[in-house]
N, C-alpha and C positions, 0 to 999 in steps of 0.2 A: 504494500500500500504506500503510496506517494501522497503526501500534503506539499502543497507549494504558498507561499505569500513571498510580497513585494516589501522590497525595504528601500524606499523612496524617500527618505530625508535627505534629499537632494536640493542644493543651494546654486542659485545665480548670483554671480559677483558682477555691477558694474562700473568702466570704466569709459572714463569722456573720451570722447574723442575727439581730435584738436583737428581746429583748419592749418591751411596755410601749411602744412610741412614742407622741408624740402625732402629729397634723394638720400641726402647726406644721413636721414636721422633714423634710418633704418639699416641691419644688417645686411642685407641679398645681395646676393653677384648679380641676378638680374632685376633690373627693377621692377618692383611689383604694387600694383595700386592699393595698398592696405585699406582703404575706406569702400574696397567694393566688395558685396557678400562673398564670404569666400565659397562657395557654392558656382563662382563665375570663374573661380579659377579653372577650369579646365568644364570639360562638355559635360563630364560622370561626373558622379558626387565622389564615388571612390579614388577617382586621379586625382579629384580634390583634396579629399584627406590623403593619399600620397605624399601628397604635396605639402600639406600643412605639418606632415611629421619630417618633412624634410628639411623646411627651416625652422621647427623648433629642434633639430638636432646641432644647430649654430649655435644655439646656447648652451651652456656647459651642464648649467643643471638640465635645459631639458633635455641632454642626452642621459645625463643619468635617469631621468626618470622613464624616460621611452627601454632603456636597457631594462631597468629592473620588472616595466610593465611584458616587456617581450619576453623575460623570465618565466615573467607566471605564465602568460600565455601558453606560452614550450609545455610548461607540467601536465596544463591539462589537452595538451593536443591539439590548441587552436596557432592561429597565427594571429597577432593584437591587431592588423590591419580588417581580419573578418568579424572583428570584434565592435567596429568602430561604425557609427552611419548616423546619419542628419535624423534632426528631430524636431520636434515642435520647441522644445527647451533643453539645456546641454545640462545631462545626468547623468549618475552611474546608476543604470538598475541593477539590483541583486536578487537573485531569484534564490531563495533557502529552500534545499527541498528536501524533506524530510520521510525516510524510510522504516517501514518496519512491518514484522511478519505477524500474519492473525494469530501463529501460532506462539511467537514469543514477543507478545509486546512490551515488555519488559526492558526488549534494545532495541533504541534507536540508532538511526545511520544517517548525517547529516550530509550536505554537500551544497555545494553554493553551483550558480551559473549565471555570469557577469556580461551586460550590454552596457555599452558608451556611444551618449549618442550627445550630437551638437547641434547646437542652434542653427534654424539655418536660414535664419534671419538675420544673423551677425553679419560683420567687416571682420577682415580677413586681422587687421590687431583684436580684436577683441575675442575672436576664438581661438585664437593662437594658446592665450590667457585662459579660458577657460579650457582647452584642450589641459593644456600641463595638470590644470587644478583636477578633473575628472580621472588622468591616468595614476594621479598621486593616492585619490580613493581608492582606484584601480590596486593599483601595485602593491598600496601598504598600509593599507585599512585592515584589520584584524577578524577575521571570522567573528562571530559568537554565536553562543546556543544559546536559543530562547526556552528551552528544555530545562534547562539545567537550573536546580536552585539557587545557584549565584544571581541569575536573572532580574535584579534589581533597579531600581529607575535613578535610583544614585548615582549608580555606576555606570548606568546605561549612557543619563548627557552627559557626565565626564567623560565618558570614550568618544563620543561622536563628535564633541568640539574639541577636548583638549589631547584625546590619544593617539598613537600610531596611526596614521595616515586620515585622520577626523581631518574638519574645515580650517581648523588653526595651520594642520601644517599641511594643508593644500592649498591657503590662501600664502603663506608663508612661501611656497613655490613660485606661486604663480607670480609673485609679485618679483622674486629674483628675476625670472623669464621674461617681464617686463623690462627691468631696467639691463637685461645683456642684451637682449634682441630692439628695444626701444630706449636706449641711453637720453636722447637728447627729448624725447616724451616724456619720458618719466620725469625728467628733472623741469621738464614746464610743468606739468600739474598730473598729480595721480593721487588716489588713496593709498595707496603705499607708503606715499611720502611719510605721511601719520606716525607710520611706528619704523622710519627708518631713522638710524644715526649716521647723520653728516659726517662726526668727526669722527669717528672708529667705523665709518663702512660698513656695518649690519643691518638686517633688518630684527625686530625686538620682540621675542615669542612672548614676552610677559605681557607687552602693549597687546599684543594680537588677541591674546586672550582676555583682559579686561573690557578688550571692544567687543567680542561676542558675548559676554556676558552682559550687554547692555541692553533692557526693558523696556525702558519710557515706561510710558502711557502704562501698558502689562501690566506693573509689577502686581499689582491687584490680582489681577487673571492669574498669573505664574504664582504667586501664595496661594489663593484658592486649588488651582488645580495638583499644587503641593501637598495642603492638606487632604485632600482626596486619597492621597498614600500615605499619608500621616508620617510626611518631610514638612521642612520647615524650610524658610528663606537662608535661615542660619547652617542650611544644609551647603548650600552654595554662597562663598565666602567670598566670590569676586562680583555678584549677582548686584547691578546696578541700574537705579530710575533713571541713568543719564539718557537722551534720546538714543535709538535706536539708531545700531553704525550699519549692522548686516541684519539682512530680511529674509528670513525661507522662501524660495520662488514656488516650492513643494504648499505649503502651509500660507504663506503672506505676513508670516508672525518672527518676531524674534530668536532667535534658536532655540535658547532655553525652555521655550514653551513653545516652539516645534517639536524637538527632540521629546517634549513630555507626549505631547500628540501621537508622537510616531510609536511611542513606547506605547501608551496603550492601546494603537493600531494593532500593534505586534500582537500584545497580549491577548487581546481577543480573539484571536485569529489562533494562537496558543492554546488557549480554553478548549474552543469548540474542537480544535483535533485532538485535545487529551482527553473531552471527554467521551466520544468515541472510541480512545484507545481504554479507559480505564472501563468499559462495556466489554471489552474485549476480556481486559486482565480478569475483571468478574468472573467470567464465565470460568475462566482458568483457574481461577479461586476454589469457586466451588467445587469442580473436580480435584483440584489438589487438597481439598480438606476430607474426602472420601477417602486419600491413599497417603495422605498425613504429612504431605512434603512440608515440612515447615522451614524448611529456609525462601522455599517461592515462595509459601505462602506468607511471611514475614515481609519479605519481597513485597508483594502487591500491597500491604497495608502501609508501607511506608509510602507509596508513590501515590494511593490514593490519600494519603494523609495530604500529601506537597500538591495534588493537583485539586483538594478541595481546600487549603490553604490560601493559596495563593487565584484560586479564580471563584471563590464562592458569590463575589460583585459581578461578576463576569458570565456564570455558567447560566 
């Protein structure tokens, strides 16, 4: 048996775009009209994105990320170019797909299967920009089980903004790719600027993340929907009324109280297949209490204890 859901806390970054450039202020050996959809670059959308991973391979980080995204690709058998295709908004879908037998549903088998798709509405600078930022989800975003009792909403928006391959360090990418392949852009005006340092050359994970942690308006909404898991604002120690710097394009909402959205997306979606699976375990139950297996049977009371636990608002 297969369960599948979508994990779409997917974010648009954006960045102005400037008249008047010259030639000079771009990377390419050949000149290219960056202010036209990149979708015109060539006749296919696929020689398109060809293309578009070709000059972000001129910048240094974005070769690292295109290597380490063409990595994963390799494991599972794909090529990251079959990976890649125009879309109404640039995302990483993740498809979680969840396995397990009638007869032992006691174990699950997880597995992911990952789409990247781009805007294709954009100028050829501005999905450049979000290309990097999508393959950086891509590459080194962390699996997780929504299965597993660790599955908490704490931990949940601290991974998706502040951890391994979350929006802090995919905007943190994107924004290097900016200033190697757009030097003389970036230094006229970008949000980048924000959390970069003029005089030591970096840009500033700490800044990165006190800007997504920013509410406005929400914070009310983000305490309320807090309480509802019986979290508090004092749970999230960088969580700020200042206006709103980044927007979920997924949600329309601040992160913190997207990523709360997406969590109990999830969970619901969790619920209804465990409780399915724990009809299943029943039945197994009851047969192992006739022939006295008491380690399944110990088994199944614990997983029914964790799946009426945690979904009794939910089931």
């Amino acid at each position: 048996m297969e369960t599948f859901f979508k994990l779409s806390i997917t974010f648009i970054f954006l960045f102005y775009s400037l008249i008047g450039e010259s030639r000079e202020d771009y990377l390419f050996e050949k000149p290219i009209d960056y202010k036209q959809k990149w979708t015109r670059l060539y006749s296919t959308e696929r020689e398109s994105i060809k293309k578009l991973l070709s000059i972000l391979k001129k910048s240094l980080t974005g070769r690292r990320i295109i290597s380490l995204a063409q990595r994963k690709a390799a494991k599972n058998g794909r090529r990251l170019l079959d990976l890649i295709e125009g879309g109404r908004v640039s995302l990483t879908d993740t498809t979680l797909v969840r396995k397990f037998s009638p007869s032992s549903p006691e174990k699950i088998f997880l597995s992911t299967r990952s789409k990247i798709f781009l805007d294709r509405s954009l100028k050829v600078v501005d999905i450049l920009l979000d290309l990097s930022h999508e393959l950086t989800h891509y590459a080194l975003r962390n699996q997780f089980n929504p299965y597993k009792k660790s599955f908490h909403l704490k931990k949940f928006v601290k991974e998706m903004i502040e951890g391994r391959g979350g929006e802090v360090e995919a905007y943190l990418i994107e924004c290097r790719v900016y200033k190697e392949l757009f030097p003389k852009l970036f230094n006229r005006g970008s949000s980048c600027r924000q959390i970069y340092n003029n005089e030591r050359g970096y840009f500033s994970r700490k800044k990165s993340i006190l800007k997504f942690y920013q509410v406005g308006k929400y914070m009310d909404e983000f305490r309320d929907e807090l309480n509802s898991f019986e979290l508090g604002v004092s749970d999230f120690p960088q969580i700020s009324s200042r206006p709103s710097f980044f927007i979920s394009s997924s949600y329309g909402l601040p992160y913190p109280l997207a990523a709360i959205r997406e969590y109990s997306s999830i969970l619901k979606r969790v619920c209804r297949n465990d409780l399915k699976r724990l009809q299943l375990l029943e039945k197994k139950f009851r047969a192992n209490v006739r022939i006295n297996k008491f380690n399944e049977n110990k088994k199944y009371l614990s997983i029914k204890k964790l799946i009426r636990s945690r979904c009794q608002k939910k089931l």
